[in-house]
C-alpha positions as a Markdown table, in Angstrom:
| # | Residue | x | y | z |
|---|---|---|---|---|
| 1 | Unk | -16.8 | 31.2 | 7.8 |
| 2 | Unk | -16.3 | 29.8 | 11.3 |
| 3 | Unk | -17.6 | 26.4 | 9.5 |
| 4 | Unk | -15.0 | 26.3 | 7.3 |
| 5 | Unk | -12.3 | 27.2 | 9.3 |
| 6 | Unk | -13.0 | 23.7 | 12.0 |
| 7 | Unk | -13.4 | 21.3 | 8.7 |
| 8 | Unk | -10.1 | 22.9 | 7.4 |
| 9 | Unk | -8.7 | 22.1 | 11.0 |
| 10 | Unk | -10.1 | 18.5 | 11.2 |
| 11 | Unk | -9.5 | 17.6 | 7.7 |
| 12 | Unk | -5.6 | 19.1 | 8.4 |
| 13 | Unk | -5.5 | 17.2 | 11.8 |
| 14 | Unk | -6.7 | 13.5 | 10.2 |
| 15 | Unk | -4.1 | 14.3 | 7.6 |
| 16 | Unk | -1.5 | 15.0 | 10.2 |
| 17 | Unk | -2.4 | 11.6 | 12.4 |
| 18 | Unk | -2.5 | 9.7 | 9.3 |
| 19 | Unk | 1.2 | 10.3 | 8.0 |
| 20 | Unk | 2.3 | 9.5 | 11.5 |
| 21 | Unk | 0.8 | 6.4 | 11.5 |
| 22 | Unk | 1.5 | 5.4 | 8.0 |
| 23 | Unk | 5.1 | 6.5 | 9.3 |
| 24 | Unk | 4.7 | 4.1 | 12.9 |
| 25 | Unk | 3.3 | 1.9 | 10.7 |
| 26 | Unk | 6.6 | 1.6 | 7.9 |
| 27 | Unk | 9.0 | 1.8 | 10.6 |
| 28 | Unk | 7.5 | -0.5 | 12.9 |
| 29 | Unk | 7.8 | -3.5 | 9.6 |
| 30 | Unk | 11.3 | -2.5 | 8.5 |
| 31 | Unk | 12.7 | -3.4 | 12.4 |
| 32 | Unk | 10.6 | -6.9 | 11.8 |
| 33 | Unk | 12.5 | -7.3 | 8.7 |
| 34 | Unk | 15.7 | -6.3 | 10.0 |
| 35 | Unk | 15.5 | -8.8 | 13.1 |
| 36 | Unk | 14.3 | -11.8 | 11.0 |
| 37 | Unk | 17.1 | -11.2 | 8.1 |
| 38 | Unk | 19.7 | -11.1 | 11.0 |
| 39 | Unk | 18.3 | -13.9 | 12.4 |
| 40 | Unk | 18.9 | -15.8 | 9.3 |
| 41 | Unk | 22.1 | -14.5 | 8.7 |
| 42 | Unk | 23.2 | -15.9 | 12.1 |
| 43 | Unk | 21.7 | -18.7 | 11.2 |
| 44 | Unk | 24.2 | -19.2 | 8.3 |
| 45 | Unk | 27.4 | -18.5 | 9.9 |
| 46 | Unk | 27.3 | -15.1 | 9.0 |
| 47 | Unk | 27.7 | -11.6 | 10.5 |
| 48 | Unk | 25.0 | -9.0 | 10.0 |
| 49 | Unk | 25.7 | -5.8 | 9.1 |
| 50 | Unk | 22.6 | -3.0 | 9.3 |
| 51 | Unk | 23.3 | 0.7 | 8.8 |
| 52 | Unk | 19.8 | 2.4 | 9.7 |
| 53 | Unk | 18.4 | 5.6 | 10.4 |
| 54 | Unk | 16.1 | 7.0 | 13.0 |
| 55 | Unk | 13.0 | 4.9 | 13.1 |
| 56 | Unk | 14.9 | 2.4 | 10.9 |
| 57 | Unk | 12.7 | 3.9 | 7.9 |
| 58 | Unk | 15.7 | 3.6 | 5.5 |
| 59 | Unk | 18.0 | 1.3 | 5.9 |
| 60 | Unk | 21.1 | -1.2 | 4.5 |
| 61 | Unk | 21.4 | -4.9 | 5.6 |
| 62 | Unk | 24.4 | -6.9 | 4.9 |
| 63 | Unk | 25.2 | -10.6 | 5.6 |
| 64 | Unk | 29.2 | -10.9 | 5.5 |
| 65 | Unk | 30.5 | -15.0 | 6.0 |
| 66 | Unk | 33.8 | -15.3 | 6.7 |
């Protein structure tokens, strides 16, 4: 039983390190995106405008010209 019980631990614990990666991961490619879009809106005269949430893992990008 004592077998069980530490493969039910590590099993929960790779599962556990993976979704925060995977989460690192999204969050860390969504700020990429959000610089290089407001770098091209710049670019273009325009003003960015990004409504995010913490770690930027949902977020709303708009380019206003004036």
């Amino acid at each position: 039983m004592k077998r069980g019980i530490k493969y039910m631990l590590a099993i929960g614990s790779l599962l556990v390190l993976s979704g925060i990666f995977l989460i690192g991961v999204q969050s860390y490619y969504n700020q990429k995106e959000i610089k290089i879009a407001s770098k091209l809106c710049l670019e273009k005269g325009g003003q960015p405008t990004i409504i995010r949430d913490y770690l930027a893992l949902n977020y709303s990008f708009l380019c206003q010209k004036d």
